[in-house]
C-alpha positions in Angstrom: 2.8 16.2 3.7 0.3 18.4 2.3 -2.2 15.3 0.4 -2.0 16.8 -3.4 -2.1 14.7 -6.2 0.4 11.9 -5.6 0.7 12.1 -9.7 3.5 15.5 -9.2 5.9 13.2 -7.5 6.1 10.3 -10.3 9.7 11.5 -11.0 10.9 11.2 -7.7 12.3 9.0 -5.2 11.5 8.5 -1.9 14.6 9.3 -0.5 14.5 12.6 -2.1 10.8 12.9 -1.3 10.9 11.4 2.3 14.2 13.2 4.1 16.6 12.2 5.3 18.1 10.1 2.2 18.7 6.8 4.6 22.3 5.2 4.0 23.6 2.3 2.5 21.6 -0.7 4.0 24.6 -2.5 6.9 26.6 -5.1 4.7 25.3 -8.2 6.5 21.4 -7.0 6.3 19.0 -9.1 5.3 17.1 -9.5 1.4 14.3 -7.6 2.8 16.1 -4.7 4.5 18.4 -4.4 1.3 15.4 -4.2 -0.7 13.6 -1.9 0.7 16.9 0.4 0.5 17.0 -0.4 -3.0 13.1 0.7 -3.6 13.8 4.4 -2.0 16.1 5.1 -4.9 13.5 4.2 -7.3 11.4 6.9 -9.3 7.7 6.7 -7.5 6.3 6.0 -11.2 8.7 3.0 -11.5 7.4 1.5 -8.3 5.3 -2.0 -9.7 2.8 -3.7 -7.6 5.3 -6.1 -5.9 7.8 -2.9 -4.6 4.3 -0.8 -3.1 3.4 -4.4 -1.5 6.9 -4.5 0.1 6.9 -0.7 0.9 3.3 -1.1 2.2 4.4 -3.9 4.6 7.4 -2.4 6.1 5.3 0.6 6.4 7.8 3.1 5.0 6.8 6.3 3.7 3.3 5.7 3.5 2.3 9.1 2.4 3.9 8.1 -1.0 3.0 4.5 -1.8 -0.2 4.2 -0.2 -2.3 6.4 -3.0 -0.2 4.6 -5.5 -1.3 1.3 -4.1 -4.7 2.2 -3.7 -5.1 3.6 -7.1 -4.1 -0.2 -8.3 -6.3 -1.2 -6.1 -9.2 0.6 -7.6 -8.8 -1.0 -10.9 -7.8 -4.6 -10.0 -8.7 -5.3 -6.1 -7.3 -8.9 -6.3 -4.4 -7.5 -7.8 -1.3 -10.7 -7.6 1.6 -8.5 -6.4 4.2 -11.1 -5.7 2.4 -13.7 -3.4 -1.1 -14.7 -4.5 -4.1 -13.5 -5.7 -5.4 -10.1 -3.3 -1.9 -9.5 -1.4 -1.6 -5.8 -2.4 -5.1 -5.3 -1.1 -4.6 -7.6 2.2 -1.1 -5.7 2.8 -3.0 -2.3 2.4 -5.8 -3.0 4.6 -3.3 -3.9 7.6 -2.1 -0.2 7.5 -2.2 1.0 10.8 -5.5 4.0 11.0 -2.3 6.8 11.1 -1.6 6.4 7.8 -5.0 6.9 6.5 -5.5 10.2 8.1 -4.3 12.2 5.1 -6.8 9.9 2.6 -9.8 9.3 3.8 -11.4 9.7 0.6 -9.1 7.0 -0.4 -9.8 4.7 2.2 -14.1 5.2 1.4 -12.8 4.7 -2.5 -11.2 1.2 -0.9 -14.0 0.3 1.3 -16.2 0.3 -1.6 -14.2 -1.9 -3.9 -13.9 -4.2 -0.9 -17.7 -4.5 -0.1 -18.4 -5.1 -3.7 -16.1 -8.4 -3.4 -18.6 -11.4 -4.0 -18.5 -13.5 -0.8 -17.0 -16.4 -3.1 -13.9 -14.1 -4.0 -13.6 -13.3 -0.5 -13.5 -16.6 0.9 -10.8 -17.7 -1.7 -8.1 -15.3 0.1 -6.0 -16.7 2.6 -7.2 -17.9 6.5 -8.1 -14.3 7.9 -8.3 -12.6 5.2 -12.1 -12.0 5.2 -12.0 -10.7 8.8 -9.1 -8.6 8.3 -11.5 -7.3 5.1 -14.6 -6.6 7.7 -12.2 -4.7 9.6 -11.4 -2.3 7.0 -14.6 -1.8 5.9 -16.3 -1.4 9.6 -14.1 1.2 10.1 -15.9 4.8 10.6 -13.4 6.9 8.9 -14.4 5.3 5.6 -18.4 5.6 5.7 -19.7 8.5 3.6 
């Protein structure tokens, strides 16, 4: 995918935006399987924090969520997406490097929301949170 404004695709869902449309999740599948079938068929612009945490987490069509996320992220880094306080943001710094190679600029935009986190915030995230934070940020794609 060619990284334009994620903004064209609001309208659309990931299955019609990330071929080929997947079937009907197996009938004895699990919540989270049959959820994340369910979230394909969703209009990107419907998508709430919660759904891009899930997507985020199972790692499908990152190309999609991951600006969407990020551009939560932006406003509200300790964002409460479903779990606690800062999941969206934990969920999106455990992205595999891959996925960031069409947004750099988006991962900088990230590192620098993260690094202006007071150490007091920080420490208030779950165990391993703070060092899965350094991580991000120590990460050379990001510097500018």
């Amino acid at each position: 995918m060619n990284p334009v404004d994620h903004r064209l695709h609001l309208y659309h869902t990931l299955d019609e935006l990330d071929p080929p449309r997947w079937a009907p999740p197996v009938s004895d599948a699990t919540h989270l399987v049959r959820k994340v079938h369910e979230l394909r068929r969703v209009p990107l612009g419907e998508l709430g924090p919660a759904d891009l945490r899930t997507l985020i987490s199972q790692q499908v069509a990152m190309e999609y969520v991951l600006p969407l996320a990020v551009h939560l992220l932006l406003e509200k880094p300790l964002l409460d997406a479903c779990f606690y306080e800062g999941d969206l943001l934990l969920a999106t710094v455990r992205v595999p490097a891959s996925a960031w190679f069409l947004f750099p600029d988006l991962g900088a935009r990230l590192r620098t929301v993260i690094t202006a986190l007071s150490e007091t915030v920080v420490a208030s995230l779950p165990g391993g949170a703070a060092e899965e934070l350094a991580r991000f940020v120590a990460r050379p794609e990001f510097r500018r």
